[in-house]
C-alpha positions as CSV (number, residue, x, y, z in Angstrom):
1,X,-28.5,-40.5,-3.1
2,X,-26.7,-37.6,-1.6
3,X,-27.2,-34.3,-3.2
4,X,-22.5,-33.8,-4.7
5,X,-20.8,-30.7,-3.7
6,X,-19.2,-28.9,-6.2
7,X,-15.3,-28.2,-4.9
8,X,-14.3,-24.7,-4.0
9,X,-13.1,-22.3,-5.9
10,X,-9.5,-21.4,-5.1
11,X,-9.7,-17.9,-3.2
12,X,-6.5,-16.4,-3.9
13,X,-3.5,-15.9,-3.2
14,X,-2.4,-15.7,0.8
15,X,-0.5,-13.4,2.8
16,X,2.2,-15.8,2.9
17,X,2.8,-15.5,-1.5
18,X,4.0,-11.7,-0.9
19,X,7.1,-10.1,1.4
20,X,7.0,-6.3,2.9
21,X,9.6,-4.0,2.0
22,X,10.3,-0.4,2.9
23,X,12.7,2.0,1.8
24,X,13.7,3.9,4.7
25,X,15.3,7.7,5.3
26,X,15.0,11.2,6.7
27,X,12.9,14.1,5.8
28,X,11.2,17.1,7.0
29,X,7.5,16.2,6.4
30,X,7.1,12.1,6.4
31,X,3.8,12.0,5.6
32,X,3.2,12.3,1.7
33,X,0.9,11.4,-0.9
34,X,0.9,10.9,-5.2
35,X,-1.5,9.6,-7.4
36,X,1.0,9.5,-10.2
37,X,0.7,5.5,-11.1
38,X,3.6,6.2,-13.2
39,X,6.0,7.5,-11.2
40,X,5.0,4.6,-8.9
41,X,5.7,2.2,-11.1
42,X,9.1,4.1,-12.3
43,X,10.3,4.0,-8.4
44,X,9.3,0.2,-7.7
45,X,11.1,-1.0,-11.3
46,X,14.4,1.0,-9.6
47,X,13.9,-1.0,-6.5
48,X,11.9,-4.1,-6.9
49,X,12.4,-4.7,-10.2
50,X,10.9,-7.6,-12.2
51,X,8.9,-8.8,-9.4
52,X,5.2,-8.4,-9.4
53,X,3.4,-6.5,-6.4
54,X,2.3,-3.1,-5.0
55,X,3.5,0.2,-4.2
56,X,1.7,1.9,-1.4
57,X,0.4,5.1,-2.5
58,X,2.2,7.0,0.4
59,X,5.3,7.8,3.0
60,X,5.1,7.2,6.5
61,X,6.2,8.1,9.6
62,X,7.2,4.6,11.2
63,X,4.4,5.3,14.1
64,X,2.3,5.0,11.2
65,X,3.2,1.7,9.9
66,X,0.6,0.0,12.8
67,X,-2.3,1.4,13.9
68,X,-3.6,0.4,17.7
69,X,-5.5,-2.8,16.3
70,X,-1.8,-4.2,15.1
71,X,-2.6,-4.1,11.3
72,X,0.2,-2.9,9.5
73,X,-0.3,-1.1,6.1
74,X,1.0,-4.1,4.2
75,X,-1.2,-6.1,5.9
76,X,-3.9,-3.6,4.6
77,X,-2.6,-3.1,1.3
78,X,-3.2,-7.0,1.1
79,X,-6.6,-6.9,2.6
80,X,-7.6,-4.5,-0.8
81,X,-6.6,-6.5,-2.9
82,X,-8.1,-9.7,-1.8
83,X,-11.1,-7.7,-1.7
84,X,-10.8,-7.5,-5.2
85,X,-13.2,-9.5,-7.4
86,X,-10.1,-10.4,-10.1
87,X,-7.4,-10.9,-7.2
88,X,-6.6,-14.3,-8.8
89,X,-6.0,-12.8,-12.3
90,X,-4.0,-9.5,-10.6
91,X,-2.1,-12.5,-9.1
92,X,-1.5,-13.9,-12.2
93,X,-0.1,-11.3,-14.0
94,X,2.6,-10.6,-11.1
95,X,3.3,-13.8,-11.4
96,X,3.5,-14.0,-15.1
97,X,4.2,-10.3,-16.3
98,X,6.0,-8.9,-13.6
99,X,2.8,-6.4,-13.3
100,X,3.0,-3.6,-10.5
101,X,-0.2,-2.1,-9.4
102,X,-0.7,0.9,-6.7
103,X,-3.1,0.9,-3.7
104,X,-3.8,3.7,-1.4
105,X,-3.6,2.8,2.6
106,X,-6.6,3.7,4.4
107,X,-7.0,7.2,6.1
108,X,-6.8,5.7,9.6
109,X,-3.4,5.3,8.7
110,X,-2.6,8.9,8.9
111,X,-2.9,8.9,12.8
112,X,0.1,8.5,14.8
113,X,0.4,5.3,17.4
114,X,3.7,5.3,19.7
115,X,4.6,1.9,20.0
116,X,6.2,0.5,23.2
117,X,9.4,1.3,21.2
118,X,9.5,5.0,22.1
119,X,13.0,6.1,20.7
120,X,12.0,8.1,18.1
121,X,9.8,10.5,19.8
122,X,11.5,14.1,20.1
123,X,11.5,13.6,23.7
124,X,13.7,10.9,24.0
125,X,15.7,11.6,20.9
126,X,15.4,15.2,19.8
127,X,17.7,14.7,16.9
128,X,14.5,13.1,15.4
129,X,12.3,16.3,15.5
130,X,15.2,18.1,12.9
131,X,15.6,15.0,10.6
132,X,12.1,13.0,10.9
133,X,12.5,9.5,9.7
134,X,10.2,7.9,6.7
135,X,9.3,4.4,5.6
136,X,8.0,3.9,1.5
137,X,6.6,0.7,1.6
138,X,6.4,-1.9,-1.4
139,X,4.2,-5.2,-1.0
140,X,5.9,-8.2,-3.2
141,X,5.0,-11.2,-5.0
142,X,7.8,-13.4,-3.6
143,X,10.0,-15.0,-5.9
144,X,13.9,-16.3,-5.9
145,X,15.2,-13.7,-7.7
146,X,17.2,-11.4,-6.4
147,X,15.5,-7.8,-5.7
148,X,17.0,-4.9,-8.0
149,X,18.6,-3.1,-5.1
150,X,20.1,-6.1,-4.1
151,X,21.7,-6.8,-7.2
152,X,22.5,-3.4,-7.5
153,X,24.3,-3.1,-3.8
154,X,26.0,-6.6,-5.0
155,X,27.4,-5.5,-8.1
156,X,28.4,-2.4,-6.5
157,X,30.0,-3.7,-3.7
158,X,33.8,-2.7,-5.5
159,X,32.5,0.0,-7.1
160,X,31.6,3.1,-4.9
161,X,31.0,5.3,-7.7
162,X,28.6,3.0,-9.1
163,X,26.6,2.2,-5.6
164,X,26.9,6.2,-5.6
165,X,25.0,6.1,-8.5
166,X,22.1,4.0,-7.8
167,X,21.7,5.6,-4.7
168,X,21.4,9.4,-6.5
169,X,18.8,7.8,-9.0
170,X,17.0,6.6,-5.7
171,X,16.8,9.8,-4.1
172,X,16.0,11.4,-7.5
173,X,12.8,8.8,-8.1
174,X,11.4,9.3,-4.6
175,X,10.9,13.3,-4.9
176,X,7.4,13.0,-6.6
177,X,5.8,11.5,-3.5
178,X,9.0,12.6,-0.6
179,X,10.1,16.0,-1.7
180,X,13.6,17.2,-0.7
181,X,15.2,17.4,1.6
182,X,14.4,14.2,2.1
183,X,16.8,11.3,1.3
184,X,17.1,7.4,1.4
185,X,19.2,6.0,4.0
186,X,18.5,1.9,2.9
187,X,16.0,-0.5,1.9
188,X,15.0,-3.8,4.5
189,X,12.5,-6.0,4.5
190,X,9.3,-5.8,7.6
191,X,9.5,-8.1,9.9
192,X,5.9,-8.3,11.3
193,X,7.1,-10.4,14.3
194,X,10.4,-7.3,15.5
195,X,8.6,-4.2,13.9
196,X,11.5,-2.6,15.9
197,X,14.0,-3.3,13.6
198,X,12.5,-0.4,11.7
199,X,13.8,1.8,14.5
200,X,16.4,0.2,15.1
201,X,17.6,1.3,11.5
202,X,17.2,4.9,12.2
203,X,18.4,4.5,15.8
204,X,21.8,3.4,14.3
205,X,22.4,6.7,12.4
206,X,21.5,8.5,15.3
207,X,24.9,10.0,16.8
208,X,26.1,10.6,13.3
209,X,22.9,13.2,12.5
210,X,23.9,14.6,16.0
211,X,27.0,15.4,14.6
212,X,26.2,17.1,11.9
């Protein structure tokens, strides 16, 4: 009689269970770091809201976001925590108790890779050396709810004062890990297949920074 094989034990969640999002803006330095889990998790409530998921421990040029191999840092913030021994219960708590953890991108990430997309080098846009775009990236659990600066932008969309608002409470939860000057143009979500729609978002604010 053949010797039964026990089933497999689930492995986790996929790739496919969480969405990338960035907020996006300008800055003089775009490369920045915080340990404050804290503040982390103050920002991401602001943005995400009761979703569960991760904030990446940094800022980022958008030459940053992939390194030469193609991995982008959600892709690695995902990669840590599937390496994680309790993935499936850290899943479960997203899923259950909206938790928010915080994982710092690897120190390859710090190294600058020009895609084909060259527009926001300073030689072919020199607006960009002056005001230097940013990406703060969030990895989240996905889920049919709306995001909170969704339903904020919504709610707002009458009210400019209250949009105004929001927007200033942004720019005021960001300065622990993006100092001023820096300040938050939008929020999007990564398309891994166009990563060029992240420049494509600062591209569209360029002739209005050279007017300025």
């Amino acid at each position: 009689m053949p010797d039964s094989v026990a089933p497999a034990g689930p492995t986790g969640p996929s790739l496919n269970d969480f969405a990338s999002f960035y907020l996006y803006g300008l800055t003089n330095n775009p490369y920045q770091q915080s340990t404050d889990a804290e503040k982390f998790g103050e920002l991401y409530n602001l943005v995400i809201g009761a979703h569960g998921g991760f904030s990446i421990a940094s800022s980022f040029h958008p030459y940053q976001l992939v390194n030469p191999a193609g991995v982008t840092v959600w892709y690695a913030a995902y990669a840590q925590f599937y390496a994680q021994p309790n993935r499936i219960e850290m899943f479960g708590e997203m899923t259950l108790e909206h938790a928010r953890f915080v994982v710092t991108p690897p120190a390859s990430f710090a190294e600058y890779h020009v895609w084909p997309d060259t527009r926001l080098t300073h030689a072919e846009n020199p607006v960009f050396s002056q005001y230097i775009p940013f990406v703060l990236p969030f990895l989240v659990r996905k889920d049919p709810a709306a995001l909170r600066w969704d339903a904020e932008v919504s709610a707002a969309t009458d009210d400019r004062e209250r949009l105004g608002w929001y927007h200033d409470a942004v720019n005021e939860a960001i300065k622990f890990v993006q100092p001023s000057p820096s300040f938050v143009l939008g929020f999007e979500e990564f398309d891994e297949q166009r990563p060029e729609l992240v420049i494509e978002r600062f591209m569209s604010c360029r002739d209005m920074l050279k007017a300025l």
